[in-house]
N, C-alpha and C positions, 0 to 999 in steps of 0.2 A: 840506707837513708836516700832520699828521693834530693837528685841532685837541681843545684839552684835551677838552672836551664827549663827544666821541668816541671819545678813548682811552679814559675813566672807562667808556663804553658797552660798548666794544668788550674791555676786562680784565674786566668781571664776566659778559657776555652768556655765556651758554651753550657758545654754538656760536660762538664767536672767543676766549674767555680762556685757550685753551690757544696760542693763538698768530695774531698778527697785525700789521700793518704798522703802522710809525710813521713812517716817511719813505720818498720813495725819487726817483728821476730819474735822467739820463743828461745826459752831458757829453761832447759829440764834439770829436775834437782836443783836449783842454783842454790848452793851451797855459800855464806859469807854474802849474798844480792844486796846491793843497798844503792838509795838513791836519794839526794834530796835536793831542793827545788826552791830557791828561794824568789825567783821570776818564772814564770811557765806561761808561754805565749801560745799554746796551743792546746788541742782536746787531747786526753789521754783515755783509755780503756784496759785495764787490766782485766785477766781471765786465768783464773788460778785452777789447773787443772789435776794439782796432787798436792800434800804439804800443808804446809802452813806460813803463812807471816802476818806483816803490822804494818797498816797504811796509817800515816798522821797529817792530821789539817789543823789550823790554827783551832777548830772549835772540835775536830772528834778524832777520838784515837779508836781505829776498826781490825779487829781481827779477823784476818782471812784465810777460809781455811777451802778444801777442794769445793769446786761447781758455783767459786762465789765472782762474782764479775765487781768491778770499784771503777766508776767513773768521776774523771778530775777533768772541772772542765777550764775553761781559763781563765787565768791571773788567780788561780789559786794554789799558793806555797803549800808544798808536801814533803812528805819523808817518808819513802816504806823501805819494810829490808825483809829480807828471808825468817824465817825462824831456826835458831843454828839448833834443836836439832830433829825438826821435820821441815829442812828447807823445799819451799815450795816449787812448783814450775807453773810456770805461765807464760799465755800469748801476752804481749799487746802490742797497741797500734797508736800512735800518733795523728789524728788529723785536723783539716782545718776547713773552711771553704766559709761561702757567703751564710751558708743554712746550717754549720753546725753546731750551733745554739738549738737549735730547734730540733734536727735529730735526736742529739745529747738529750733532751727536755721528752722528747717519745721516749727515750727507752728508759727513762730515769728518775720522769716526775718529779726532780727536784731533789733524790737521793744518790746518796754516794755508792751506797752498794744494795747491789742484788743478789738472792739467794738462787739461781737458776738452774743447780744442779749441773751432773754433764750433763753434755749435750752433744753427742757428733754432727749435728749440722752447725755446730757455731762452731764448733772444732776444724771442719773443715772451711770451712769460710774463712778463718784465721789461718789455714795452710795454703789456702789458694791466694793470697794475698800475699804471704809470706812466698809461695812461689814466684809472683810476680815481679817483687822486689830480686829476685835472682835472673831474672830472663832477658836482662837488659834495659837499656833504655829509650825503650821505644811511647812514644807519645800513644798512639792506637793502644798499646797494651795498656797503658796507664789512664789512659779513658776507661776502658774497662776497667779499672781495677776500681776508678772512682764509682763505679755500676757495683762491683763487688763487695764496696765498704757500705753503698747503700741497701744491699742484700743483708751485709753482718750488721749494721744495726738493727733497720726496721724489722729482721727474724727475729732479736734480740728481745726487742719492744715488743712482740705479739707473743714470743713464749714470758716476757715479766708480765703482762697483761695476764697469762693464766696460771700463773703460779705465786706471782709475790702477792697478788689484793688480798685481804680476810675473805673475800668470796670461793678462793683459790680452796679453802680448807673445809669448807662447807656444802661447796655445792663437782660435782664428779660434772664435769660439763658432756665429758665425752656421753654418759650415761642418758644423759637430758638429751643431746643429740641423737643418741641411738632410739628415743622413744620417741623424738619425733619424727625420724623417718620411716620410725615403724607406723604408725597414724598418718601418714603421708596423704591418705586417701582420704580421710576422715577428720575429726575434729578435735581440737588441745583444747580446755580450758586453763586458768591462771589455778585454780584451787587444784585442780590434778597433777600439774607439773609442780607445784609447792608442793602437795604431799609426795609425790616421788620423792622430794629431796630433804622432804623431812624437815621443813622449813617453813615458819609463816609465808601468806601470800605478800605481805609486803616487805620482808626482809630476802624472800626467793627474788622478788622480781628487782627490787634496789642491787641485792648481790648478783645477778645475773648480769644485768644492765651494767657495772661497773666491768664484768668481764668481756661482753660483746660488743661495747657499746648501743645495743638494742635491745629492749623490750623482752620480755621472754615471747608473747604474742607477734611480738613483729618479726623477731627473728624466725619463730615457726612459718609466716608468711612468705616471710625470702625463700626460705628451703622449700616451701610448695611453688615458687612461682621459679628456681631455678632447677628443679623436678621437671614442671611445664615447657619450662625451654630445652628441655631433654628430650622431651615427649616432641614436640614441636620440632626438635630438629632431623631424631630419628625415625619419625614415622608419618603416615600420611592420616593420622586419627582427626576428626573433627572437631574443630575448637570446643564442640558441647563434650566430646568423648574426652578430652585432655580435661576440661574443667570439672567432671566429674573422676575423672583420674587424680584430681587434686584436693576433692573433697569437698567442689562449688556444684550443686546441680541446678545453680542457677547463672548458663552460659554468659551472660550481659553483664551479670554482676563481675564474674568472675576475670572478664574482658576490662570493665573498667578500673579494677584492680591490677590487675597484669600492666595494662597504661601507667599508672601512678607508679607502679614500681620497675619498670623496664623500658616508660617513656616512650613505646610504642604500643598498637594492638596487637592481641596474637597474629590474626590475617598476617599483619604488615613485618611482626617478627620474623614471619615464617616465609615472606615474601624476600626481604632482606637477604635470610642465610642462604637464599637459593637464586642469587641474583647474578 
């Protein structure tokens, strides 16, 4: 537990009072685990990584069983306990700051719990935390660790982003991706990438768009113009030879695009990184 001295540190500092850790540890097998809560003035995150148990809120009784994450956020009474007899093990973490409403609210959309499977990079982001809390009490570590709680959530929020939406189950993103960098040089339409996935065009592009937040056409955009900046950075090809590398064999066009989407020209890109 993150001693008073340090919270006091850690809510005014700068670069931690929008959010940082107040507790956290891991309990493997907990056999007989139970807790309940009838004030909780802080964010909670459970991360059940074998087992089973039972989280309870005034309005939902949830079973949780391995790879399932349960976020309680505050001034809400709870009660979970193990399953006696697949008692469960899990991380979690306590925190609190100016912005954790709004973390909580990324990675959770307003639910309690998430189905995210394991995960070893959320595994480890809950050991490196849980290391910190052993390393002493140093302020500098404890800035970082509020850097490391903002790693374990927003990872959080970008693997629920592609596995809990209905799109998650319908559409193989990594696939879509793989086809569009295969056509890197060439051209996607919306009907083409819809049938790859075996889906209307506008049930492809609404579920797509809920998992990237972009466009299926616009996201293929970004991926050519962060191509372009590859090209741009490692070679000395001319802006017409780069924007035909991207599948524009119209250099001007291709320039003014690259502007709206990287806020500079290629020229001045390419002047920048070598400045």
């Amino acid at each position: 537990m993150t001693p008073i001295f340090l919270l006091d540190f850690l809510a005014t500092h700068p670069l931690s009072r929008d959010l940082f850790p107040l507790a956290v540890g891991y309990y493997p097998t907990a056999a007989g685990h139970s807790m309940s809560r009838v004030r909780h003035d802080s964010y909670l995150m459970l991360y059940c990584t074998a087992g089973q148990g039972v989280v309870e809120t005034e309005d939902h009784e949830i079973n949780i069983g391995s790879g399932d994450i349960v976020l309680l956020p505050r001034d809400v009474p709870h009660r979970y306990r193990a399953s006696e007899s697949q008692p469960w093990s899990i991380y979690w973490i306590h925190y609190d700051g100016d912005r954790a409403e709004e973390y909580t609210n990324l990675v959770g959309e307003n639910r309690l719990q998430l189905d995210l499977g394991l995960q070893p990079r959320v595994i480890a982001d809950f050991d490196a935390l849980f290391t910190l809390q052993r390393a002493g009490f140093s302020e500098l570590r404890f800035i970082h660790g509020s850097s490391q709680l903002k790693q374990l959530l927003t990872g959080v929020a970008t693997m629920a982003a592609r596995y809990q939406t209905p799109a998650a189950q319908e559409i193989d993103l990594d696939q879509i991706q793989e086809l569009m960098h295969m056509r890197i040089e060439s051209q996607l339409d919306l009907t083409e990438l819809a049938t790859n996935a075996q889906l209307s065009k506008y049930h492809f592009a609404r579920r797509f768009k809920q998992m990237t937040g972009h466009s299926p056409i616009q996201h293929f955009i970004h991926l050519k113009m962060e191509f372009a900046c590859r090209l741009l950075d490692a070679t000395q090809d001319s802006v017409k030879h780069v924007a035909a590398a991207v599948g524009y064999q119209d250099p001007y066009y291709f320039s003014r695009l690259f502007k709206q989407i990287i806020g500079v020209s290629p020229r001045e890109y390419r002047r920048l990184q070598h400045a």
